[in-house]
N, C-alpha and C positions, 0 to 999 in steps of 0.2 A: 504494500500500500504506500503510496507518495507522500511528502510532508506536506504538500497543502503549496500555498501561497505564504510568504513572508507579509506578518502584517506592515502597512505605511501608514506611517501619520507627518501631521504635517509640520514645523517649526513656528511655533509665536513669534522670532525676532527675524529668521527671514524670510519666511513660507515657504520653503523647501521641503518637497513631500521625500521621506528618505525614511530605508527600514526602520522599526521600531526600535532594535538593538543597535541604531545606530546616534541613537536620541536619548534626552536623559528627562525623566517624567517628573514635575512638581504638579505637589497637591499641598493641601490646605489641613495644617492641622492646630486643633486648640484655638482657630482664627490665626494661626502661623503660615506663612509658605515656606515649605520644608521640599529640600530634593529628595526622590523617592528612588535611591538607586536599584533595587530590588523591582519596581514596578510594579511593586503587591499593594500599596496601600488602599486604603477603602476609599469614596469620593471621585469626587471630578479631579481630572487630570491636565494639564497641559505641558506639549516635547518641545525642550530647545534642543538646540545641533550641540554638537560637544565644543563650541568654540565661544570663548569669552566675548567677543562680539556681538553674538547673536545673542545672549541674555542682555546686553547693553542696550540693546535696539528694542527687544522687546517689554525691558522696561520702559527705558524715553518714549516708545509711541503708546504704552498705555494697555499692550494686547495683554501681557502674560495674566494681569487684573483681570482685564475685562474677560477673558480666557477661561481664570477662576471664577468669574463671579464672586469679588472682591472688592474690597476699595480700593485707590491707590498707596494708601497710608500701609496697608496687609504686606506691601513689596518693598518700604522703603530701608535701605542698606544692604540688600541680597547680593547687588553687584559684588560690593567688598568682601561679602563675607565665602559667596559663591565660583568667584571668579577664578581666581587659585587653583578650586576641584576642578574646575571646568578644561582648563589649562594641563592641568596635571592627567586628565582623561585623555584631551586630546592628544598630547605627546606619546602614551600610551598605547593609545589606539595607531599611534605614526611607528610606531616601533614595533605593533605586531603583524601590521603590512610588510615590514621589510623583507 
């Protein structure tokens, strides 16, 4: 029997529809936005790409919020706190292509 289709979803910061395992999922907890690297958490979801940028953008224009169905106050300092892991993904994910 075949594995199926690889599921896509799409990016909040550059709308880039890319595998799921290629994306990193935040949800909402305690009224917190929390990254959800497991991708088990219970609630609504939204994927950024693994690249610091792309959570940049998708704060400044407002989506990963609106995404959640949050406020914008629910996201303020994720870049700083976020950015690093995201970075630190991405390099990772460059080194097990090579």
């Amino acid at each position: 029997m075949g594995r199926g289709r690889t599921p896509l979803r799409t990016c909040v910061g550059c709308r880039a529809e890319r595998p799921r395992s290629e994306l990193v999922r935040f949800t909402v907890r305690d009224g917190k936005v929390v990254m959800d690297l497991g991708g088990r958490m219970p609630g609504r979801g939204a994927y950024v790409c693994r690249e610091p940028r792309c959570l940049r953008a998708a704060l400044r224009k407002g989506r990963l919020a609106r995404a959640l169905r949050v406020g914008e106050g629910a996201t303020d300092g994720l870049a700083e706190v976020y950015s690093p892991v995201l970075a630190m993904l991405a390099g990772a994910e460059l080194k097990e292509k090579e």
